[in-house]
PDB file of the backbone (N, CA, C, O) and the ligand in Angstrom, with CONECT records:
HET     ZN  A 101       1
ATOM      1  N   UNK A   1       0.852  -1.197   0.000  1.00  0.00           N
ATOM      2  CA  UNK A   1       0.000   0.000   0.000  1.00  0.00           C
ATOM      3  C   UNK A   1       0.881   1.238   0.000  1.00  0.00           C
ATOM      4  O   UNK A   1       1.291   1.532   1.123  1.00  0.00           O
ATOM      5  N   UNK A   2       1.262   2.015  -0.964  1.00  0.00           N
ATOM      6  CA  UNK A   2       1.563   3.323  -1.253  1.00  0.00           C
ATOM      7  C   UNK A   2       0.495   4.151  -0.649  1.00  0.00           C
ATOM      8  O   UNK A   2      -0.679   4.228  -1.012  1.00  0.00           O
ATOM      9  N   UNK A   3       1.152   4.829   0.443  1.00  0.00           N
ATOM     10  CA  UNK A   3       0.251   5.816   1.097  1.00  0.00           C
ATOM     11  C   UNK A   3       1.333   7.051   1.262  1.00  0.00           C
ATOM     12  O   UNK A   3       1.640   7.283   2.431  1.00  0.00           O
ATOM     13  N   UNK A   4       1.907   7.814   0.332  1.00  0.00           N
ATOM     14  CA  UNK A   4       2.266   8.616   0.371  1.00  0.00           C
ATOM     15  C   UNK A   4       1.450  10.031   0.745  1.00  0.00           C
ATOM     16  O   UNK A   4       0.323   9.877   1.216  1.00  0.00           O
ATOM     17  N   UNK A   5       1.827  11.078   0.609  1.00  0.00           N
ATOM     18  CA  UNK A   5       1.299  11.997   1.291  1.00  0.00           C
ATOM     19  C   UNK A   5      -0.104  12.414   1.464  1.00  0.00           C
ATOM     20  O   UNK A   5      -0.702  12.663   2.511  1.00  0.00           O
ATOM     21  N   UNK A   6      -0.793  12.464  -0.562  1.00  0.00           N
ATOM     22  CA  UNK A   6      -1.897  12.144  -0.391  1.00  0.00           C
ATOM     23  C   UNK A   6      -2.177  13.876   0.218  1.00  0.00           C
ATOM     24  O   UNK A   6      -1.431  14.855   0.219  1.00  0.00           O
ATOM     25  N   UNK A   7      -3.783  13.653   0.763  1.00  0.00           N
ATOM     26  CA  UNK A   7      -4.238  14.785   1.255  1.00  0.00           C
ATOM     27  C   UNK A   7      -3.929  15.379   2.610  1.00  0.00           C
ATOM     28  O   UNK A   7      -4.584  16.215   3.232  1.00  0.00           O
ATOM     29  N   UNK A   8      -2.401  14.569   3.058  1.00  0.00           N
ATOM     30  CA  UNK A   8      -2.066  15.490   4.032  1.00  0.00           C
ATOM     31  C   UNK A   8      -1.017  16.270   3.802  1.00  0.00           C
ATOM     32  O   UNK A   8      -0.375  16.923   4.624  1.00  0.00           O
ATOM     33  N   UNK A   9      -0.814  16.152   2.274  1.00  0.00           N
ATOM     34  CA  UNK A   9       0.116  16.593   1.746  1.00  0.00           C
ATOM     35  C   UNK A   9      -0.642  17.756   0.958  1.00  0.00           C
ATOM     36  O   UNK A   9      -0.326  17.896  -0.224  1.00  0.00           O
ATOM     37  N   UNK A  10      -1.436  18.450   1.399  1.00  0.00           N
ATOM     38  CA  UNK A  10      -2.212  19.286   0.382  1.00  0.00           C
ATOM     39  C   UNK A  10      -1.120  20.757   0.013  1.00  0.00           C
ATOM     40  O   UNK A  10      -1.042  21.298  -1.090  1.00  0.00           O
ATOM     41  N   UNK A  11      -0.360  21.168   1.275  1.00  0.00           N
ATOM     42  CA  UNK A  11       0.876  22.170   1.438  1.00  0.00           C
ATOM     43  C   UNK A  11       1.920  21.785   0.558  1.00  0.00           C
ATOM     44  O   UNK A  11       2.827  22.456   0.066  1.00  0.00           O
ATOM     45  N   UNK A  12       1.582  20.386   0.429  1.00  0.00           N
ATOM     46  CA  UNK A  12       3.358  19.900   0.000  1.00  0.00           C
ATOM     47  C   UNK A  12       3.079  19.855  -1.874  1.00  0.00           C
ATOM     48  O   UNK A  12       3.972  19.801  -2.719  1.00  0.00           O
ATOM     49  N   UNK A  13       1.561  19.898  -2.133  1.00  0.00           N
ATOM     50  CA  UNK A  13       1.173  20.237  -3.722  1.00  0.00           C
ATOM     51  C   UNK A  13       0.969  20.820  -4.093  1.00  0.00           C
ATOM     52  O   UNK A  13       0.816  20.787  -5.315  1.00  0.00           O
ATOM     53  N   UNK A  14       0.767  21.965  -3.311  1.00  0.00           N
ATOM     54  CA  UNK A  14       0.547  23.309  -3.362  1.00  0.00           C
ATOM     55  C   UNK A  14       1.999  24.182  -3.607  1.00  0.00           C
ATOM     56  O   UNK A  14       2.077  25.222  -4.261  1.00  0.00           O
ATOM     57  N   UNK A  15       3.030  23.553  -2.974  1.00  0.00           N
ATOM     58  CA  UNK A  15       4.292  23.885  -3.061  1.00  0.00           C
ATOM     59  C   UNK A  15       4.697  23.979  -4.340  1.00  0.00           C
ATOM     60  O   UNK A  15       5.080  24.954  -4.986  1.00  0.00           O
ATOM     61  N   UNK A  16       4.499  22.264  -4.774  1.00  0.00           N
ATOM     62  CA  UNK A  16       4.833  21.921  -5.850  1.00  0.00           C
ATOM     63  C   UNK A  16       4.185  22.506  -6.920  1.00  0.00           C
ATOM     64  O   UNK A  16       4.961  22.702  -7.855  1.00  0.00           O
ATOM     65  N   UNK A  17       3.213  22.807  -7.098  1.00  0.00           N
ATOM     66  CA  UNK A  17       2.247  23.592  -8.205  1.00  0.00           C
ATOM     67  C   UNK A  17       3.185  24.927  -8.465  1.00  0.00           C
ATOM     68  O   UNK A  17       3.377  25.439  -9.568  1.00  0.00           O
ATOM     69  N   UNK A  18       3.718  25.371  -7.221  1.00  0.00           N
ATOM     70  CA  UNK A  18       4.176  27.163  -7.205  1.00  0.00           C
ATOM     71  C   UNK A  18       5.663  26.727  -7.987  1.00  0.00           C
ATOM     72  O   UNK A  18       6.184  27.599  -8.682  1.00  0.00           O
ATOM     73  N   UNK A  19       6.372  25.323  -7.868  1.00  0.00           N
ATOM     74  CA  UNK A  19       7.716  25.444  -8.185  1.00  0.00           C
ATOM     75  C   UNK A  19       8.597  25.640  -7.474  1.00  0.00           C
ATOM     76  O   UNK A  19       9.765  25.885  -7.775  1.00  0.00           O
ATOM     77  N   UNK A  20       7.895  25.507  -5.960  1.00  0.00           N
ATOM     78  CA  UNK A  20       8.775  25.821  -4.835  1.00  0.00           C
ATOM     79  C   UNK A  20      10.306  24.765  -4.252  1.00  0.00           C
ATOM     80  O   UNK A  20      11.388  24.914  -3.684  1.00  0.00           O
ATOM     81  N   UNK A  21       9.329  23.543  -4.953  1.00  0.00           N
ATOM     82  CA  UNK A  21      10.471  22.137  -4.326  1.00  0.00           C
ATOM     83  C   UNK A  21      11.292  21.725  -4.575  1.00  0.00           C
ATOM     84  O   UNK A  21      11.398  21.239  -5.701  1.00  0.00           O
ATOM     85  N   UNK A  22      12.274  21.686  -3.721  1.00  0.00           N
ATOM     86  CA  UNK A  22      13.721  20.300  -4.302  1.00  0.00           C
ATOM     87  C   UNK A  22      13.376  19.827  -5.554  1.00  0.00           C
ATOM     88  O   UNK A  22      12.181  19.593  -5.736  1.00  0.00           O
ATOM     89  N   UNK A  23      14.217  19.619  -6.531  1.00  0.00           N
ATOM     90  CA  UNK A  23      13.560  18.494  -7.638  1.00  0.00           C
ATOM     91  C   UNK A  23      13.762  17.119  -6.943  1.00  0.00           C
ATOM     92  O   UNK A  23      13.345  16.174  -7.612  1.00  0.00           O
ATOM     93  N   UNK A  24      14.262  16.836  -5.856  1.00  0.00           N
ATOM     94  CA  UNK A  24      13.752  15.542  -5.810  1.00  0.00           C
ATOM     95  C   UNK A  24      12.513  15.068  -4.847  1.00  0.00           C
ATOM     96  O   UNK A  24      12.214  13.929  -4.487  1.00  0.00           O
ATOM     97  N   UNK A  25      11.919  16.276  -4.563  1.00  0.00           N
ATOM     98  CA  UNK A  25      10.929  16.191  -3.529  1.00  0.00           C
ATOM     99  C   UNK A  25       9.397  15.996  -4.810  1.00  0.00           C
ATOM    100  O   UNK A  25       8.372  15.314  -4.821  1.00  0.00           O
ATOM    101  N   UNK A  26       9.943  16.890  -5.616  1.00  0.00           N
ATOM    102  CA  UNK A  26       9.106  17.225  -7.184  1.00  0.00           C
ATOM    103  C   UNK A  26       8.998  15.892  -8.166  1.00  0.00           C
ATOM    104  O   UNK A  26       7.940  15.688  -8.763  1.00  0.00           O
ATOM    105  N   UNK A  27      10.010  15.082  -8.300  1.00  0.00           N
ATOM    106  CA  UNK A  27       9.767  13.932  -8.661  1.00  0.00           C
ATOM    107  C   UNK A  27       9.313  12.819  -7.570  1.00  0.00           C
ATOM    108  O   UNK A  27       8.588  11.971  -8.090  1.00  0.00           O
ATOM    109  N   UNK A  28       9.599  12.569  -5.936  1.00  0.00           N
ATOM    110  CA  UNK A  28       8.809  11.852  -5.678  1.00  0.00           C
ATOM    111  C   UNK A  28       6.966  12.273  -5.797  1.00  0.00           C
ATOM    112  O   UNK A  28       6.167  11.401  -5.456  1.00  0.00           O
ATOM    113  N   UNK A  29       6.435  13.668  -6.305  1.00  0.00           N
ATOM    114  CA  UNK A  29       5.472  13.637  -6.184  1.00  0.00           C
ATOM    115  C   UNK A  29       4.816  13.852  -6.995  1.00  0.00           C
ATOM    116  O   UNK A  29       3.705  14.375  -6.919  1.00  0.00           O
ATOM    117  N   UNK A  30       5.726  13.261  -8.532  1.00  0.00           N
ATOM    118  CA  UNK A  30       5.479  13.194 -10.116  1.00  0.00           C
ATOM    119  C   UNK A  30       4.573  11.793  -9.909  1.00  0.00           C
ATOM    120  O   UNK A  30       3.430  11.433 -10.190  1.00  0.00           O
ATOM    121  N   UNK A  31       5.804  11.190  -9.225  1.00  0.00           N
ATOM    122  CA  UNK A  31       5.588   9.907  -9.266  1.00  0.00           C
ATOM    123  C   UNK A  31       4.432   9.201  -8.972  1.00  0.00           C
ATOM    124  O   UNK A  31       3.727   8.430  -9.623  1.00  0.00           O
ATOM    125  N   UNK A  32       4.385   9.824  -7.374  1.00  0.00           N
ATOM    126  CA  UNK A  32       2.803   9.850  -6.797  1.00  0.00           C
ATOM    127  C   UNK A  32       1.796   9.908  -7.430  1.00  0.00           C
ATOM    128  O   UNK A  32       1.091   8.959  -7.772  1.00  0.00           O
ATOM    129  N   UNK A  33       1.563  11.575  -7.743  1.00  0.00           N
ATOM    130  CA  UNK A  33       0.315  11.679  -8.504  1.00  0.00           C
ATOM    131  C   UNK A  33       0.517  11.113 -10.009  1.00  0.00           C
ATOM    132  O   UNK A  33      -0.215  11.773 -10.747  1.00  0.00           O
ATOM    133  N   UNK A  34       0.900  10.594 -10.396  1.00  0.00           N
ATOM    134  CA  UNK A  34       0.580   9.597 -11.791  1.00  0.00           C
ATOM    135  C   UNK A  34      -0.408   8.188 -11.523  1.00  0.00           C
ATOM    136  O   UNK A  34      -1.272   7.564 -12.140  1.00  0.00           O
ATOM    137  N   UNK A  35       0.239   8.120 -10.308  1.00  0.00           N
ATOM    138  CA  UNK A  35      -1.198   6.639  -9.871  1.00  0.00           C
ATOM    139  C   UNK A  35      -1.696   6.968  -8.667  1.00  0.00           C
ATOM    140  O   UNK A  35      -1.536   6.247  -7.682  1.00  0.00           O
ATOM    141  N   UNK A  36      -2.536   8.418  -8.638  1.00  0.00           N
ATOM    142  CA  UNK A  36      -3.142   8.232  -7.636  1.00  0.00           C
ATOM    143  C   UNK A  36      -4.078   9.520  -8.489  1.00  0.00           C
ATOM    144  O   UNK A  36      -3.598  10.596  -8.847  1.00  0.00           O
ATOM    145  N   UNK A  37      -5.597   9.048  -8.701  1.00  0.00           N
ATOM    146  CA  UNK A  37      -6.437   9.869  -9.000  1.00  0.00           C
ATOM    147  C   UNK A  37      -6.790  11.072  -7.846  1.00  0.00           C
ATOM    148  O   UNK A  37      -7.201  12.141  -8.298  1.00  0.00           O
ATOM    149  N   UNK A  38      -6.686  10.973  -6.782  1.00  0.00           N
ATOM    150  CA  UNK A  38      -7.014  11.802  -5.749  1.00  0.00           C
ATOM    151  C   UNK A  38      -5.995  13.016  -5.834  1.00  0.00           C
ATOM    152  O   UNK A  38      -6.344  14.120  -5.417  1.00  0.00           O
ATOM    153  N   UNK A  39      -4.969  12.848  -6.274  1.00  0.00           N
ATOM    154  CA  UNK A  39      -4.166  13.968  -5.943  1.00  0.00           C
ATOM    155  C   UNK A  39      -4.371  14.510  -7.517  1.00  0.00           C
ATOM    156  O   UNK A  39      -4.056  15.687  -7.695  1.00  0.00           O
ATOM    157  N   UNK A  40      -4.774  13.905  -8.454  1.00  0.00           N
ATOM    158  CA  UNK A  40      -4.168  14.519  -9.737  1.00  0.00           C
ATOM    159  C   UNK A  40      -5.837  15.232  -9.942  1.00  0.00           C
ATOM    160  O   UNK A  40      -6.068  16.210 -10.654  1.00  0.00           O
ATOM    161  N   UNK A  41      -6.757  14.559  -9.226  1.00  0.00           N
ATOM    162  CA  UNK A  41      -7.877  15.469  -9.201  1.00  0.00           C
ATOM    163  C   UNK A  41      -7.609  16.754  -8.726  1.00  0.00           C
ATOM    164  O   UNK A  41      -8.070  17.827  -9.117  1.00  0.00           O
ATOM    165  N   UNK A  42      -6.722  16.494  -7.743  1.00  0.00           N
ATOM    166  CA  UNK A  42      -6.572  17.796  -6.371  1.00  0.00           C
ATOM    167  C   UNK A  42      -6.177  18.651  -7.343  1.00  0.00           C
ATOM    168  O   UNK A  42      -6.759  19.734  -7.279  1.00  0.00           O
ATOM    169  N   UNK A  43      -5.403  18.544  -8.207  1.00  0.00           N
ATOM    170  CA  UNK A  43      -4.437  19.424  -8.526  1.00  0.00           C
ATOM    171  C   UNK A  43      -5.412  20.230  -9.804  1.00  0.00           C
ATOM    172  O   UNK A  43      -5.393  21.448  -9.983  1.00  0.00           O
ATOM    173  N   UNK A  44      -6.361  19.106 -10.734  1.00  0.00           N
ATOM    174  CA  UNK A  44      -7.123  19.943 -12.002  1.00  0.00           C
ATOM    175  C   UNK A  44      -7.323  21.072 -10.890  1.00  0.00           C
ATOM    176  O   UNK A  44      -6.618  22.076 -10.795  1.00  0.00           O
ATOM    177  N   UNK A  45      -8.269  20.782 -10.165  1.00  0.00           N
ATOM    178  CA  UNK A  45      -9.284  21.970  -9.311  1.00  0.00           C
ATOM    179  C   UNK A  45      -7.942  22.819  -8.598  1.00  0.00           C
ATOM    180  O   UNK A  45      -7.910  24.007  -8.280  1.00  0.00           O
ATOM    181  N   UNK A  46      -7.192  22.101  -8.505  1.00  0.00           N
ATOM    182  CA  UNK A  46      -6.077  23.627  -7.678  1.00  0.00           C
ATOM    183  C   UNK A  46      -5.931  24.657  -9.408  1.00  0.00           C
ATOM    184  O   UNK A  46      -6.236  25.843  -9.537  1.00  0.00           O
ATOM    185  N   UNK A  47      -5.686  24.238  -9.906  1.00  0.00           N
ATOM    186  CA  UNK A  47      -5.116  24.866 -11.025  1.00  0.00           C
ATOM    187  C   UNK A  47      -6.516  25.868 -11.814  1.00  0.00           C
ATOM    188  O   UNK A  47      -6.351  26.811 -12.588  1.00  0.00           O
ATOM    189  N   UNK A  48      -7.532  25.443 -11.445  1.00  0.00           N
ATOM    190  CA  UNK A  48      -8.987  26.240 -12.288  1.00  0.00           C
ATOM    191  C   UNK A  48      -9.064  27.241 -10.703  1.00  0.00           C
ATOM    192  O   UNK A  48      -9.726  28.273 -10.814  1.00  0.00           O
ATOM    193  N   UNK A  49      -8.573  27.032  -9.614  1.00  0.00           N
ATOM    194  CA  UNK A  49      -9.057  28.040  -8.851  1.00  0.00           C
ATOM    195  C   UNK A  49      -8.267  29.532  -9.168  1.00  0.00           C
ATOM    196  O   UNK A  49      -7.149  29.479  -9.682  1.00  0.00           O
ATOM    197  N   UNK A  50      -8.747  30.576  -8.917  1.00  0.00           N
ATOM    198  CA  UNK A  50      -8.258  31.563  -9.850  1.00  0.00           C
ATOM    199  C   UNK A  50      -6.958  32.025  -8.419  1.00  0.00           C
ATOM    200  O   UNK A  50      -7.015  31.182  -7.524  1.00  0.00           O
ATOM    201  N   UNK A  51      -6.424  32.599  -8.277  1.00  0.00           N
ATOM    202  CA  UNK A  51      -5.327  33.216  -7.767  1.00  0.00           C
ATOM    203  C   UNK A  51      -5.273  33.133  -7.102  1.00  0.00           C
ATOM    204  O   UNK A  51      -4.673  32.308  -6.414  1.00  0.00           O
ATOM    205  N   UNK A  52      -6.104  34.259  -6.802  1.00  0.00           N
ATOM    206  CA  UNK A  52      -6.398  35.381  -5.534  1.00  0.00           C
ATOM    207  C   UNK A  52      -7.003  34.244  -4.072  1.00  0.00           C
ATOM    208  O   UNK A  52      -6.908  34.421  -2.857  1.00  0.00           O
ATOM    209  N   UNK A  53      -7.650  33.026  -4.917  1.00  0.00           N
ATOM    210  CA  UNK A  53      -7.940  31.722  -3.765  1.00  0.00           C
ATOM    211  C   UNK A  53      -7.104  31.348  -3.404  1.00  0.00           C
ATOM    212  O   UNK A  53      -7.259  30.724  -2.354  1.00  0.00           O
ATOM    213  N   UNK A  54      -5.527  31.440  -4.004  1.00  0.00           N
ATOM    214  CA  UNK A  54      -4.850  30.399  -3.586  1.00  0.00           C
ATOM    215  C   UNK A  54      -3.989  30.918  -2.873  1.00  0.00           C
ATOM    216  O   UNK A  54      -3.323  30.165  -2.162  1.00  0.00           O
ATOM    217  N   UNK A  55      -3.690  32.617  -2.837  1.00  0.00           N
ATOM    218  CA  UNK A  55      -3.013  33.416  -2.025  1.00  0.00           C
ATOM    219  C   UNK A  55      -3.502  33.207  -0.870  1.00  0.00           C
ATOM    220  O   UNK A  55      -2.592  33.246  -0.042  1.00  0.00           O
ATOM    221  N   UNK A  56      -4.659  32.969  -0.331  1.00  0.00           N
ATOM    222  CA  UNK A  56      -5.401  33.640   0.365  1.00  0.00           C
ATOM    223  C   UNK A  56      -5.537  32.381   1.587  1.00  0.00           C
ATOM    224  O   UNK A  56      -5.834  32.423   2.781  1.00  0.00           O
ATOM    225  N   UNK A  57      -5.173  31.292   0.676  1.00  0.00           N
ATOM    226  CA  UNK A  57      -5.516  29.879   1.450  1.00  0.00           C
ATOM    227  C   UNK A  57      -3.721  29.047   1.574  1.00  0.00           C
ATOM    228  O   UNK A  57      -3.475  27.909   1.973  1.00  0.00           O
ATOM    229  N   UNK A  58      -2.682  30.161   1.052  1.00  0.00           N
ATOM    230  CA  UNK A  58      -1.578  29.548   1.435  1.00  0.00           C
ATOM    231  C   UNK A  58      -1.341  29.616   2.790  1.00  0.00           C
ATOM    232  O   UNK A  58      -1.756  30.439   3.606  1.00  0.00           O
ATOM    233  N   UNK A  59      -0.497  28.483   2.963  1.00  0.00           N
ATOM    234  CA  UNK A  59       0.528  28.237   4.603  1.00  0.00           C
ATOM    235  C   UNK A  59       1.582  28.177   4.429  1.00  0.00           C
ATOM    236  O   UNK A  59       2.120  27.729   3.417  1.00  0.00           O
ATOM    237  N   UNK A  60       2.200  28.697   5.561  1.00  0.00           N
ATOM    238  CA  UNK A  60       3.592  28.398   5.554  1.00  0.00           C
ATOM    239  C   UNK A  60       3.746  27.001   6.379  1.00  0.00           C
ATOM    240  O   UNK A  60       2.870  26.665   7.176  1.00  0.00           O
ATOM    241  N   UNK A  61       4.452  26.516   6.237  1.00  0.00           N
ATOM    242  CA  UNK A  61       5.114  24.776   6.326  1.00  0.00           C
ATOM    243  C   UNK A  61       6.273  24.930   7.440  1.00  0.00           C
ATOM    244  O   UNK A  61       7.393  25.250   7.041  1.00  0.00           O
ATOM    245  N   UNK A  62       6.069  24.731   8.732  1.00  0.00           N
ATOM    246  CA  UNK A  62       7.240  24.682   9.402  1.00  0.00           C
ATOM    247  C   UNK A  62       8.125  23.652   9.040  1.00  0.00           C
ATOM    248  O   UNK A  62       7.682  22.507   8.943  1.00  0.00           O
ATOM    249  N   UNK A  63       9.499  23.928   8.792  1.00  0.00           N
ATOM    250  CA  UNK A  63      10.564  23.231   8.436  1.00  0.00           C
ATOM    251  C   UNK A  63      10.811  21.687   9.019  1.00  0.00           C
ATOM    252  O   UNK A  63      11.426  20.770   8.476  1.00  0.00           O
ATOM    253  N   UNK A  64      10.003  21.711  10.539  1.00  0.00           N
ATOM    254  CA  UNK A  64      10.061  20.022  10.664  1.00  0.00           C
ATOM    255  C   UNK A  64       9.325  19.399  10.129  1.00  0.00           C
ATOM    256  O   UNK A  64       9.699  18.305   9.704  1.00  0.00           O
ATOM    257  N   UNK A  65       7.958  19.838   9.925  1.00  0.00           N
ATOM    258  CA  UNK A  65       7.150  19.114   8.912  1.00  0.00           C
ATOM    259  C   UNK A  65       7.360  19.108   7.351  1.00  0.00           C
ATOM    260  O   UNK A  65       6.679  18.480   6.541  1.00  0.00           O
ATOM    261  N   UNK A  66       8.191  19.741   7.146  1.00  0.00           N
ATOM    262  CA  UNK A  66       8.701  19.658   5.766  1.00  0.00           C
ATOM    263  C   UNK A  66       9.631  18.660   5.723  1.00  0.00           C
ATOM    264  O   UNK A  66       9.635  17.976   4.699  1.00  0.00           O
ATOM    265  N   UNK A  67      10.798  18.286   6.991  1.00  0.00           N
ATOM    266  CA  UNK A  67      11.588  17.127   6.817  1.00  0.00           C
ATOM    267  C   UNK A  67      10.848  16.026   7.251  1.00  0.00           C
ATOM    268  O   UNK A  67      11.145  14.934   6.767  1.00  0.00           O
ATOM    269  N   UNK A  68       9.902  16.096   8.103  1.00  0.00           N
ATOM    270  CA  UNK A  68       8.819  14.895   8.045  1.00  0.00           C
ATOM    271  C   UNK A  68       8.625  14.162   7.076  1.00  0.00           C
ATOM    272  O   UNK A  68       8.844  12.958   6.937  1.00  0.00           O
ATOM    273  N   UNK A  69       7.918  15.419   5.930  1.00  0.00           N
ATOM    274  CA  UNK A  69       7.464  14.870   5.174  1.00  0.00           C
ATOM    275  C   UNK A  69       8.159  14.449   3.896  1.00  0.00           C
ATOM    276  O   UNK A  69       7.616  13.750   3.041  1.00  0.00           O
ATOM    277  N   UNK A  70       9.342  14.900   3.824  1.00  0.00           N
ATOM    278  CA  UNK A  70      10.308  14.431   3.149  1.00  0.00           C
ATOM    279  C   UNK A  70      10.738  13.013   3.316  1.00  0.00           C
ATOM    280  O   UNK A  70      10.998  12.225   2.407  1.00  0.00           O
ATOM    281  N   UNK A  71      10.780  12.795   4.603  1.00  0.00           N
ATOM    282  CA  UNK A  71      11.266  11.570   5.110  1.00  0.00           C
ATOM    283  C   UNK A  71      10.178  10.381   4.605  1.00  0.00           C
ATOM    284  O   UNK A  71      10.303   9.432   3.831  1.00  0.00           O
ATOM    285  N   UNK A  72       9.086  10.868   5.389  1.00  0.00           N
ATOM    286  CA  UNK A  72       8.047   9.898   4.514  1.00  0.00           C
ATOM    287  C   UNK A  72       7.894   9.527   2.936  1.00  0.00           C
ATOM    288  O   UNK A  72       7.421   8.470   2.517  1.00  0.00           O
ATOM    289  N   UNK A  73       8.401  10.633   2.120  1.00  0.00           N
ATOM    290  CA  UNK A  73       8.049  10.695   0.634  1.00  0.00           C
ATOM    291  C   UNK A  73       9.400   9.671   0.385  1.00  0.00           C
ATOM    292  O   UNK A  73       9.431   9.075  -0.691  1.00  0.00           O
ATOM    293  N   UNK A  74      10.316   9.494   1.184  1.00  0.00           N
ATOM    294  CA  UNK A  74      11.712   8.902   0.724  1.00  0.00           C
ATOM    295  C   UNK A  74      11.354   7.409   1.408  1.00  0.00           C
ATOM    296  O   UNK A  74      11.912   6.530   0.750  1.00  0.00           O
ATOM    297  N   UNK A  75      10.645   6.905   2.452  1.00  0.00           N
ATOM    298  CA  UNK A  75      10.307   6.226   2.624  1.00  0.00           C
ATOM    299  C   UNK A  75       9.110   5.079   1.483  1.00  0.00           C
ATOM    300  O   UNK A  75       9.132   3.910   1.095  1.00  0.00           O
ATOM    301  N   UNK A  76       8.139   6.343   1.313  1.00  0.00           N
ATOM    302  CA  UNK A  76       7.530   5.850   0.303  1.00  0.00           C
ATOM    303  C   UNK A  76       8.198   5.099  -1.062  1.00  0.00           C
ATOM    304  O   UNK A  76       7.975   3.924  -1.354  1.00  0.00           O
ATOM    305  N   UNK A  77       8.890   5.831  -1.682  1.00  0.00           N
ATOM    306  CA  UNK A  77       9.419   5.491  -2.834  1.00  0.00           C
ATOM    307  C   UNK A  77      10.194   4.658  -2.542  1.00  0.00           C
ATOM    308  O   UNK A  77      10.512   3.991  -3.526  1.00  0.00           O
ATOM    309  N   UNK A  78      10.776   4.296  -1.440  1.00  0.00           N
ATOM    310  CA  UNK A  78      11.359   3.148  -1.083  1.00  0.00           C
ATOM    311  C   UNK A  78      10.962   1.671  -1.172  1.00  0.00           C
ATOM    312  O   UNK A  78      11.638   0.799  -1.717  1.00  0.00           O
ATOM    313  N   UNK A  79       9.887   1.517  -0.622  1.00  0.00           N
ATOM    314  CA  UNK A  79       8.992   1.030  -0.743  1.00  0.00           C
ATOM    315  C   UNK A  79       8.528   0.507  -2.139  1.00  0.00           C
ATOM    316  O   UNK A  79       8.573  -0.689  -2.425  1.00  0.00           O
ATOM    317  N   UNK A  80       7.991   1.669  -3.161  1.00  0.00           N
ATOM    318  CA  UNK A  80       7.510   1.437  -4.423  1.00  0.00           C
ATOM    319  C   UNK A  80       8.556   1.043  -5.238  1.00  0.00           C
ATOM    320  O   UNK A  80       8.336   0.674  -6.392  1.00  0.00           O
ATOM    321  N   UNK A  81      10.185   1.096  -4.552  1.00  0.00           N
ATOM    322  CA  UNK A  81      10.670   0.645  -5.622  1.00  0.00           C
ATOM    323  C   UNK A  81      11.028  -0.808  -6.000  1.00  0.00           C
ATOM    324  O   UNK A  81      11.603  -1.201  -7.014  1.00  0.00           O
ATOM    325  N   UNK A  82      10.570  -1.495  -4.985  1.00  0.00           N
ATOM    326  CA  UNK A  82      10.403  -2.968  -5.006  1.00  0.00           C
ATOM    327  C   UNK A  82       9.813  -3.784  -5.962  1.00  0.00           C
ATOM    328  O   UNK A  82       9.773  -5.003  -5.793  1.00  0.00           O
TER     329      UNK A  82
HETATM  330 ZN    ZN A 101      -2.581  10.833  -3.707  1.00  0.00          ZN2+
END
């Protein structure tokens, strides 16, 4: 079971949408959303919401939960690469 970040990762696709990420944080979450309809849904509807929504609904990501979740995404792919 690949349970990568998924929708608790909604900050961490949101990141990625802006261009904010590591490229290797950006390819584990190429990877992801290619087989996972939930996130690649997430993302049509992130992308039709107009701007000014998405300014408005950003967070900032404290840095341990960013290596959290790094850790997990490196875990994951660990995993998938079996
Ligand atoms: Zn997902």
């Amino acid at each position: 079971m690949k349970d990568i970040v998924c929708m608790s990762g909604v900050e961490l696709l949101m990141e990625y949408l802006e261009g904010a990420l590591a490229p290797d944080v950006r390819a584990a979450i190429e990877a992801h959303v290619a087989g996972c309809q939930r996130c690649d849904a997430f993302i049509a509807s992130y992308l039709e919401t107009p701007r000014i929504v998405r300014d408005a609904t950003r967070m900032e990501m404290p840095a341990d939960l960013e290596a959290s979740l790094l850790a997990a995404l490196r875990r994951a792919m660990h995993r998938h690469d079996g």
